[in-house]
MIRO-948417 format. One line per 8 residues: their letters; for each residue x, y, z of C-alpha. Coordinates in pm, 1 decimal, always signed. Example, Ala and Ser with C-alpha at 12.3 -4.5 7.8 and 13.67 -1.06 7.14 Angstrom:
2
AS> +1230.0:-450.0:+780.0  +1367.0:-106.0:+714.0
//
This chain:
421
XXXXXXXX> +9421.9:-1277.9:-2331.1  +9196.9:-1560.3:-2270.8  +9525.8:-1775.6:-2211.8  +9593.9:-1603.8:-1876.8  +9425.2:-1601.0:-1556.4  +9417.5:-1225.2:-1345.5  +9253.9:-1238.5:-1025.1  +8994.8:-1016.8:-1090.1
XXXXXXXX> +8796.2:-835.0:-1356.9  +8615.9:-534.3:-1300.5  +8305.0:-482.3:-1549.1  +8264.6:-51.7:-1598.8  +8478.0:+225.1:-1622.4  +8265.3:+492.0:-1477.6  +8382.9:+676.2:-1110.3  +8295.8:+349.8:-911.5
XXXXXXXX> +8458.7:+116.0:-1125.0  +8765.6:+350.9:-1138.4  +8747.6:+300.1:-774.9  +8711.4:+12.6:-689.2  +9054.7:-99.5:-965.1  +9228.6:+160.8:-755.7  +9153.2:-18.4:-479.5  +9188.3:-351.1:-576.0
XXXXXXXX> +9524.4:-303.7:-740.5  +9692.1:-105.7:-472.4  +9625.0:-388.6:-245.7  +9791.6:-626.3:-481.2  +9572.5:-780.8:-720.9  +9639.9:-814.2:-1077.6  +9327.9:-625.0:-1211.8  +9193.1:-545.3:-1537.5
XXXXXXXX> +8904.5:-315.3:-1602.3  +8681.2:-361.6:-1912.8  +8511.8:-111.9:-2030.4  +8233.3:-107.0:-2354.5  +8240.7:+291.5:-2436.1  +8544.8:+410.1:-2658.4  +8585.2:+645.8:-2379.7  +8629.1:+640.6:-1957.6
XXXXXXXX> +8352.7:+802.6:-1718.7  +8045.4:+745.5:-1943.9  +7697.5:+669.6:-1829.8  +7561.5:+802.4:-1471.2  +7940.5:+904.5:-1413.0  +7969.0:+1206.0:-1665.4  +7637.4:+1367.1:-1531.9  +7634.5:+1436.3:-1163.3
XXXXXXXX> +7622.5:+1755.0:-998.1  +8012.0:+1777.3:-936.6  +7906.3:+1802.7:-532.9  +8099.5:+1573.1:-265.2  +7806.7:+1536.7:-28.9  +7761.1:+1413.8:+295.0  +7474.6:+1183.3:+247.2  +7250.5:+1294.8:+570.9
XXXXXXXX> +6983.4:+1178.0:+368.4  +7068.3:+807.7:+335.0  +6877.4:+571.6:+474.9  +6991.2:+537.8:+856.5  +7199.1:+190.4:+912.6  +7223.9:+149.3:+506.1  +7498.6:+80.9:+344.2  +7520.8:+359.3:+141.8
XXXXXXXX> +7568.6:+585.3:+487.4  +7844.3:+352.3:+581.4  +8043.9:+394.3:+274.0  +8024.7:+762.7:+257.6  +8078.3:+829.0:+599.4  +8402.8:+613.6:+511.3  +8471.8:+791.2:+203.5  +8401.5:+1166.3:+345.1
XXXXXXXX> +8720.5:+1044.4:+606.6  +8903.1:+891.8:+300.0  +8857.9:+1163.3:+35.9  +9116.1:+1463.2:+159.1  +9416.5:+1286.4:+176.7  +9366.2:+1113.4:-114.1  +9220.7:+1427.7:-298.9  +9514.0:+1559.2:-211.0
XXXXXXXX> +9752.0:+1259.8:-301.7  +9638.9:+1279.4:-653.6  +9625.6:+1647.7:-728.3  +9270.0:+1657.4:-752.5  +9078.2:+1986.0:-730.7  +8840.7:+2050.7:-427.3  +8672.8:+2336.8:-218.0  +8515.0:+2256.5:+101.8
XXXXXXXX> +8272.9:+2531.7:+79.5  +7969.2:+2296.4:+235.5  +7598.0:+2394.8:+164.0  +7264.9:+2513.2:+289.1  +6957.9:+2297.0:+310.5  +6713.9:+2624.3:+356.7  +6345.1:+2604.9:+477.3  +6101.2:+2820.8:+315.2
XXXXXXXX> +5803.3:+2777.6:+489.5  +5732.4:+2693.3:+884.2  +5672.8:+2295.2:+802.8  +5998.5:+2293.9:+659.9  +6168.4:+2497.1:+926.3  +6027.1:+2185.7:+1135.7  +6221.5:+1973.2:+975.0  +6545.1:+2131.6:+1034.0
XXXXXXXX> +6650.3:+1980.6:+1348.1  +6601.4:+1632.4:+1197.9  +6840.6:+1737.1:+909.4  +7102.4:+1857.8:+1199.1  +7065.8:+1550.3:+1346.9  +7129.8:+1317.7:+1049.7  +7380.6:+1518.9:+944.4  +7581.8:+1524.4:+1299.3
XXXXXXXX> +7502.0:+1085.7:+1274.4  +7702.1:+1069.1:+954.9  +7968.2:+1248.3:+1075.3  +7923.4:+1613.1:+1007.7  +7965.4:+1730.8:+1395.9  +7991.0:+2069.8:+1230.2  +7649.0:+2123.8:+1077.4  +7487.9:+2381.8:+1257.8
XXXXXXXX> +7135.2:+2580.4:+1250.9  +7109.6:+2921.7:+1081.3  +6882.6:+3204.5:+1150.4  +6750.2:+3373.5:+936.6  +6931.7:+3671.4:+955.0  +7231.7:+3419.3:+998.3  +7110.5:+3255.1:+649.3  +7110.8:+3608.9:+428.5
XXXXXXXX> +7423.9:+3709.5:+592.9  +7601.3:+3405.9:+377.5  +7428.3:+3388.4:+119.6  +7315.9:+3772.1:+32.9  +7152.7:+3689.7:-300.2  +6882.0:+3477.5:-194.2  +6544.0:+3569.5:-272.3  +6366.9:+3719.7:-11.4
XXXXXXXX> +6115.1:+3465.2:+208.2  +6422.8:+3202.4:+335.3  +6296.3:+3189.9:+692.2  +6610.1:+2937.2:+779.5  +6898.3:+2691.8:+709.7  +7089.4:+2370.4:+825.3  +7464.1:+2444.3:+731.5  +7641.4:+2119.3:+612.4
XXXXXXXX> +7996.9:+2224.7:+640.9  +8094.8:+1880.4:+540.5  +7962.1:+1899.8:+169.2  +8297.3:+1942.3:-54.1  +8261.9:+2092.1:-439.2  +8491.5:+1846.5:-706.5  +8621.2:+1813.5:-1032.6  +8364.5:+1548.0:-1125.9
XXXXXXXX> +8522.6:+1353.5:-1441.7  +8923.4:+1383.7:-1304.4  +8815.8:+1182.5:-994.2  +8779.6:+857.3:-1180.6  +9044.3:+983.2:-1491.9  +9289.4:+1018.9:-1156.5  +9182.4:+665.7:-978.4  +9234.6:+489.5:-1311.4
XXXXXXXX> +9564.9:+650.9:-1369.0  +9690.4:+579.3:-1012.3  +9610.0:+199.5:-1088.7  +9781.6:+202.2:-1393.4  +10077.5:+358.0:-1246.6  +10068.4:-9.5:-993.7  +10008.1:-268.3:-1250.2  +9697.1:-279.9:-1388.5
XXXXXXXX> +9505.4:-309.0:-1693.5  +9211.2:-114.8:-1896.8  +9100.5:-199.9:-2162.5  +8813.7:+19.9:-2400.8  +8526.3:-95.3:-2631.4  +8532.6:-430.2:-2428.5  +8168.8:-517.8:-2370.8  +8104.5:-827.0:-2191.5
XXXXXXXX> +7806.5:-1026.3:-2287.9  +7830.7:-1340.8:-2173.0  +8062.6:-1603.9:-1947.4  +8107.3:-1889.3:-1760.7  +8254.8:-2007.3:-1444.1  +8406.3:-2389.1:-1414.0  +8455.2:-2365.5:-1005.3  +8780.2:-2204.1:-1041.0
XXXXXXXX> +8757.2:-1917.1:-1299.5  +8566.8:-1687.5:-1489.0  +8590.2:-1665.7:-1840.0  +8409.1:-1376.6:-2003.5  +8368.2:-1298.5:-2323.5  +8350.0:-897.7:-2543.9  +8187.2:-828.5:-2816.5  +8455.7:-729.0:-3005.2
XXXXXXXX> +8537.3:-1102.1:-2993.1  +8825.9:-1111.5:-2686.0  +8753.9:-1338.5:-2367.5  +8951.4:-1280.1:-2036.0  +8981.5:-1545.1:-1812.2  +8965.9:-1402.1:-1375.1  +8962.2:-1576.8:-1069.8  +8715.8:-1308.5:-960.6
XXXXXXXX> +8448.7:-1053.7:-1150.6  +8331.7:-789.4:-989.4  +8030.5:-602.7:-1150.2  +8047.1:-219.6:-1180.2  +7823.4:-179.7:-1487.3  +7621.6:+100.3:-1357.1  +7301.5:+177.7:-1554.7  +7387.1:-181.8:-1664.8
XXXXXXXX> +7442.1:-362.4:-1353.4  +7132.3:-574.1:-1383.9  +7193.6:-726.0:-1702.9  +7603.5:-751.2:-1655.3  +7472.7:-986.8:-1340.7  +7282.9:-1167.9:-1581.7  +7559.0:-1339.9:-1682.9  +7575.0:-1412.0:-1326.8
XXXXXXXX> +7247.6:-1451.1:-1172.6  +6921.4:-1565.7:-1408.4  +6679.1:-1372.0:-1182.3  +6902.8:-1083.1:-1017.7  +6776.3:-907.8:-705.4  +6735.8:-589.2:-846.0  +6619.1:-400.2:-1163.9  +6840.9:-133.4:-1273.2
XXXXXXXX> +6550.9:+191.9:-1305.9  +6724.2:+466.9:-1470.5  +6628.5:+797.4:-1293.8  +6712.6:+1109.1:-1511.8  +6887.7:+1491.5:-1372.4  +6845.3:+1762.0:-1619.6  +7077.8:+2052.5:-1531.6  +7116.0:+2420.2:-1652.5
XXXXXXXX> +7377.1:+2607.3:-1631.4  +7451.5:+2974.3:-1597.7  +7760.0:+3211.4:-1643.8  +7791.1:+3533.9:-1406.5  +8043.5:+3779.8:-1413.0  +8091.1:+3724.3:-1051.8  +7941.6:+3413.1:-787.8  +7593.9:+3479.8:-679.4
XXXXXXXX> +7592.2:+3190.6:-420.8  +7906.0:+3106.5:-249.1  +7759.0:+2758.2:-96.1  +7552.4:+2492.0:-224.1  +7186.4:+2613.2:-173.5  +6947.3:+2335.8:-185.5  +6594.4:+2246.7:-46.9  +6471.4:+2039.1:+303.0
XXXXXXXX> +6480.4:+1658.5:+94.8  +6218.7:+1417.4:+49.2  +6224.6:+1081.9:+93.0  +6249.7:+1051.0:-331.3  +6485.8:+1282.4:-390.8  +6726.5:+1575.0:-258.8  +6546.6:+1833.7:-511.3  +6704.0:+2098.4:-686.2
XXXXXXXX> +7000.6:+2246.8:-606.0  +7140.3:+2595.9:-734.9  +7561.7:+2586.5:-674.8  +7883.6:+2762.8:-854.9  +8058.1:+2549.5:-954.4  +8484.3:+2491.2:-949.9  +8491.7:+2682.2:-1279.8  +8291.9:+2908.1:-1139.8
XXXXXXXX> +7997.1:+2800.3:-1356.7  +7613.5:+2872.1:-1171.4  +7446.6:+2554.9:-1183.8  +7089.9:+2430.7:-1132.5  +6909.0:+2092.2:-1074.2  +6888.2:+1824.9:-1105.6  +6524.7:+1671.7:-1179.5  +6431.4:+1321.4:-1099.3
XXXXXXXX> +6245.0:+1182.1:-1359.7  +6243.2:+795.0:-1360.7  +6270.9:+606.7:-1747.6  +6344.0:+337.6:-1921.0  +6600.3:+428.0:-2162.7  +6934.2:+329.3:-2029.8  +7107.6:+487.2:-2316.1  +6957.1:+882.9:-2374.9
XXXXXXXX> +6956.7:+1101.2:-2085.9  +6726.4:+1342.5:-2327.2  +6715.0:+1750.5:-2257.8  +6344.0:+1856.5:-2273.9  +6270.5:+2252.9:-2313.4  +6037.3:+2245.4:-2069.3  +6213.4:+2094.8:-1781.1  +6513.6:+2342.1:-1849.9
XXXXXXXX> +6263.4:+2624.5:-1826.0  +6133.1:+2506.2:-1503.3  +6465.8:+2494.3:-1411.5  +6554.3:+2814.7:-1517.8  +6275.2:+2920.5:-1294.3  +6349.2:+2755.4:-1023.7  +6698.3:+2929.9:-979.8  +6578.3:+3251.5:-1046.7
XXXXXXXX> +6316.0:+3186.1:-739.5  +6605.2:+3091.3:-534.8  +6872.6:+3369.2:-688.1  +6704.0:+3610.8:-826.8  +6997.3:+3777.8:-975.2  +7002.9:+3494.5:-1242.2  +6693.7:+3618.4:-1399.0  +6995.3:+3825.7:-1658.1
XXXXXXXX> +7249.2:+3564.0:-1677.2  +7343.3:+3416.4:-1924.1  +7279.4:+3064.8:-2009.6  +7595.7:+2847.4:-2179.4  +7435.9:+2548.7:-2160.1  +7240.9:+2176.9:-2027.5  +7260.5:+1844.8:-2001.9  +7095.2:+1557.6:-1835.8
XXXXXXXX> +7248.5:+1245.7:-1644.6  +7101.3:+952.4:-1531.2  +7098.5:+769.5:-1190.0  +7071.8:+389.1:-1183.9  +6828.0:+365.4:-900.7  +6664.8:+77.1:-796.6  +6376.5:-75.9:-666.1  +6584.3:-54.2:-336.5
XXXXXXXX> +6663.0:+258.4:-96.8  +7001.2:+117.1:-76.9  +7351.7:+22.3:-281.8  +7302.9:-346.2:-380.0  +7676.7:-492.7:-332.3  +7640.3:-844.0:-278.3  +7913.3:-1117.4:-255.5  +7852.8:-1489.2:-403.5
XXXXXXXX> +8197.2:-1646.5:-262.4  +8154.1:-2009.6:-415.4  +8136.8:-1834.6:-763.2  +8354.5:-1547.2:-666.1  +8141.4:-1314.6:-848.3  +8094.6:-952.8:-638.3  +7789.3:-716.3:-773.7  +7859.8:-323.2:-681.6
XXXXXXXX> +7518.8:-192.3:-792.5  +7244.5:+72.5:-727.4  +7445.3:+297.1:-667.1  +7245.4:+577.8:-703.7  +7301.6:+961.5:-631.7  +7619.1:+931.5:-411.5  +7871.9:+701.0:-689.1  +8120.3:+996.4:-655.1
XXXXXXXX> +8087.6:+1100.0:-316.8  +8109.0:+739.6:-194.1  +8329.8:+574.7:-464.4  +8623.0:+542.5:-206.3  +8454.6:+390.7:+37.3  +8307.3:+169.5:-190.0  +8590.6:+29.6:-310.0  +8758.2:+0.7:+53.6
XXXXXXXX> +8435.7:-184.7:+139.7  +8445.9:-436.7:-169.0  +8819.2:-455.7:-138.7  +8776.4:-565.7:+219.9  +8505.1:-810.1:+128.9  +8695.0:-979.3:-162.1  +9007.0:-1004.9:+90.7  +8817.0:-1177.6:+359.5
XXXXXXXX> +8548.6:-1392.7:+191.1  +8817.5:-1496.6:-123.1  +9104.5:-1620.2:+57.7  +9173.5:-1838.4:-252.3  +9264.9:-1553.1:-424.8  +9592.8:-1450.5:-282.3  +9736.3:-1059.1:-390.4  +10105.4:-990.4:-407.7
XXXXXXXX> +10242.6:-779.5:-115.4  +10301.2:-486.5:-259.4  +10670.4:-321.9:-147.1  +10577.0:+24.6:-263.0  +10285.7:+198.7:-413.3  +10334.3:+412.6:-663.2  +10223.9:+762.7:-694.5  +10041.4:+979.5:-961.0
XXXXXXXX> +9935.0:+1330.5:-955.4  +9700.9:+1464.7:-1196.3  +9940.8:+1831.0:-1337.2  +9800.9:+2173.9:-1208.3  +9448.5:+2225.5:-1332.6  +9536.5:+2566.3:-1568.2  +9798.6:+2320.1:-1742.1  +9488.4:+2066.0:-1797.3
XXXXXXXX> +9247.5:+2365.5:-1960.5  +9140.5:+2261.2:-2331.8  +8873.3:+2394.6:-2610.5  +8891.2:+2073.9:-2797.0  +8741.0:+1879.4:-2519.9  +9037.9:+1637.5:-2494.7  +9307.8:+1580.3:-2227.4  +9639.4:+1399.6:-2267.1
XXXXXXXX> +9773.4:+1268.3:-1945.5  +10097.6:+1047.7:-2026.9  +10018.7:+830.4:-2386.1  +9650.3:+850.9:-2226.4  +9438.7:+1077.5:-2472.8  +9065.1:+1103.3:-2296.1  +8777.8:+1285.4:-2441.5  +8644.8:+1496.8:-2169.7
XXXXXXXX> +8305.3:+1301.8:-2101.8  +8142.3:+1528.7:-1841.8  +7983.9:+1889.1:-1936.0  +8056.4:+2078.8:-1655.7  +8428.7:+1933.1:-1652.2  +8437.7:+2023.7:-2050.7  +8286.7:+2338.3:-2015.0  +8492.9:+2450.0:-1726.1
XXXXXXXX> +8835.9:+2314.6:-1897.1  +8733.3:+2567.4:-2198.4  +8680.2:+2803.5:-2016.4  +9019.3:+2792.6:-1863.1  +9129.1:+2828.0:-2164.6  +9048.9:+3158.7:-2252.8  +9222.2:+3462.8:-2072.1  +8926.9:+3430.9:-1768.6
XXXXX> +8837.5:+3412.3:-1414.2  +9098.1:+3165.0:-1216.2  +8889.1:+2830.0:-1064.9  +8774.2:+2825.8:-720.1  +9005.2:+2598.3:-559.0
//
């Protein structure tokens, strides 16, 4: 492989690396995407909430709000284009005491910025009227229509696909760890003793951006500081929250949510707890009992249901409030990192944003007009449903890498409850 030249190499096969080789090869490029896991959609990617969100909370003017407000006008059609699974069901961010009905119309505010002209103010009576099951006390809301509930490991199982369906190239248990540019090309080289030679490399390492741009940078700009979401999650033999409920936001985090999900799981969290270890997103008893909790204080109903299970992601935050995609043209090396809470939400307009960036500031590196684009379409979800855990789309056999995906695809496996699509 190290023979031939492609024009670019993207490093991680998690949602925004899926993306942004969607991208890349749609608009012509011959891409290949390395990836060091035996399996897609590992690290931060196979433990987010499974919530499309509208990111009111982003910093104002960041970069982060630009690319979700790009991807929340990308994300339907091409939702739709693949087959992927969606419901627009939106969420509440409800105040439970009179500072935090304060702060309402500054929520209604950011969220109408970003887009969301929709987002209205509830009442309280207003509030219990949608959501019946709260706990008593919920004095008021901000609905965010805009917030959109997903099938969280298909979105970047269906962006690969799509790519590979165009042209280009993945390749698993490919870690780079080292590589050298000679003014004209990249060559990087795997431990499994491979090198690839690129025109371009574009790092989408996630919870290992920082030392991926090692290879790049001695010193890089940012520090990769893994911030870990534990997550519980509940079956009920019918939805006790229709919406995603979740709390006014701080400036750290968005707090704990409580949602049902596609499957029609009940899910709560997740926690921020900042770490080092970039490797074990570890479940601690008494988080998920503060958890448990912490639903049951929102939904009290939960109090009897029954619990099928937990798990923990992690978040590669930074030292920054922002996404950290940075473009060194002379050494045509593009970092697409810190991408913290919103990787799934945003991962379209991420990758329309890099794309763009690689087209103007690489002229050197000239795609191929493509005549037509290929389609792919994921089959109907109830065709997908598995107890094993694994999914075979075309000769593509994936382990199913998120829990709520896995969970939910066993469940559909038994004679149950339809999804909520």
């Amino acid at each position: 492989m190290a023979d031939s030249v492609v024009d670019m190499v993207v490093v991680g096969g998690g949602v925004v690396g899926a993306a942004v080789f969607r991208e890349l090869v749609l608009r012509g490029y011959s891409v290949v995407l390395l990836e060091k896991n035996a399996e897609f959609v590992h690290g931060a990617s196979c433990g987010n909430s499974g919530i499309a969100c509208t990111g009111f909370d982003a910093p104002v003017d960041s970069l982060e709000r630009r690319c979700i407000r790009r991807a929340m006008e990308m994300n339907p059609r091409v939702y739709r284009e693949l087959g992927l699974p969606s419901s627009p069901v939106g969420s509440l961010v409800v105040a439970w005491t009179h500072d935090e009905v304060a702060a309402l119309p500054h929520t209604l505010a950011a969220n109408h910025a970003i887009g969301d002209l929709d987002a209205r103010l509830l009442s309280q009576d207003e509030l219990y009227a949608m959501e019946p099951h709260l706990a008593p006390g919920a004095l008021g809301a901000v609905f965010v229509p805009g917030e959109v509930m997903i099938e969280p490991w298909l979105i970047p199982i269906a962006y690969l696909h799509h790519g590979l369906a165009n042209g280009g190239t993945v390749r698993l248990q490919h870690e780079v760890v080292r590589g050298a540019f000679d003014s004209q090309h990249w060559t990087l080289h795997c431990t499994n003793g491979t090198s690839i030679r690129a025109r371009c490399v574009l790092n989408c390492a996630g919870l290992y951006g920082d030392l991926v741009e090692c290879i790049h940078a001695s010193s890089p700009s940012f520090h990769i500081r893994p911030r870990k979401g534990q997550y519980v999650v509940f079956e009920t033999s019918t939805p006790l929250v229709r919406r995603v409920v979740q709390p006014v936001p701080s400036d750290r985090t968005k707090g704990v949510f409580v949602f049902t999900n596609l499957y029609g799981h009940t899910v709560v969290g997740p926690t921020a707890e900042d770490q080092d270890a970039r490797d074990v997103a570890e479940i601690t008893p008494a988080v998920q009992a503060m958890l448990r909790r912490a639903a049951v204080a929102v939904v009290p109903g939960l109090a009897t249901a029954a619990v099928i299970g937990a798990y923990a992601g992690l978040r590669p935050a930074t030292q920054h409030r922002d996404y950290q995609i940075l473009v060194d043209a002379p050494r045509a090396w593009v970092t697409v990192a810190g991408i913290r809470s919103t990787g799934v939400t945003a991962s379209l307009g991420i990758a329309a944003y890099v794309a763009d960036a690689v087209t103007t500031q690489l002229p050197h590196v000239t795609p191929k007009a493509k005549a037509v684009v290929a389609p792919f379409r994921l089959p109907p979800l109830a065709s997908l449903a598995t107890e094993r855990g694994v999914v075979v789309l075309g000769a593509h056999e994936h382990v199913v890498t998120h829990p709520l995906s896995r969970w939910g695809l066993a469940k559909l496996a038994k004679p149950t409850t339809p999804p909520r699509l």
